[in-house]
N, C-alpha and C positions, 0 to 999 in steps of 0.2 A: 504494500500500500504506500502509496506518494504524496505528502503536503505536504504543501506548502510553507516557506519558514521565511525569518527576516532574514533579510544581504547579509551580509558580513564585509569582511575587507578588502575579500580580494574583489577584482574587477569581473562583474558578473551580473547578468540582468535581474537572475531570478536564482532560488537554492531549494532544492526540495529535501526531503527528509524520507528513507527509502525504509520502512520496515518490515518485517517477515520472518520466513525461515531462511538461510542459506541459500537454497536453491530461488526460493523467490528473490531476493535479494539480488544475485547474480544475474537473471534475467531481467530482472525489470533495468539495475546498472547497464547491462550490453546490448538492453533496446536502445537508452539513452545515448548511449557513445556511438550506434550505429542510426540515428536519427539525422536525415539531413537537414542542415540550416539548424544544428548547434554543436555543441563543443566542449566536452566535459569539461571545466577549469580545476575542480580538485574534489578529492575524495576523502572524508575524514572518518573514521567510526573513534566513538569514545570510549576509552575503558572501562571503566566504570558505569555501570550500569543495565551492562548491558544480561538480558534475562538470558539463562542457558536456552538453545538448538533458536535464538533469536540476534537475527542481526541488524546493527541500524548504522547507516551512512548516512553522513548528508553529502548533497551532491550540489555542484554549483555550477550553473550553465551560463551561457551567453549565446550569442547569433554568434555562426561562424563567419559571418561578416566582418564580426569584429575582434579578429581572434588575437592576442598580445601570449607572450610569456611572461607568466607572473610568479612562478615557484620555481 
């Protein structure tokens, strides 16, 4: 499941918040990176917190119109 979350710092239109099991997770991340007209900018999951066989990313996108290197 995917929502929506606030920016952060890096340079990025929009940042969602990816959670599930493993396998969800990894699919819904490699629809995102294989989406044309965007651009994953960074991938973070947090330590802490996270529930056993449950994983959560957030993910941070832009148009790939406007792609920079920022990490």
């Amino acid at each position: 499941m995917a929502s929506p979350t606030a920016r952060g710092r890096t340079h990025a239109s929009s940042q969602i918040r990816i959670t599930g099991s493993p396998e969800v997770a990894a699919a819904a991340l490699a629809a995102l990176r294989t989406a044309p007209g965007l651009h994953v900018v960074r991938v973070s999951r947090p330590v802490d917190g996270d529930t056993p066989g449950e994983v959560r990313q957030y993910v941070r996108l832009r148009p790939a119109s406007a792609r920079q290197t920022t990490d």
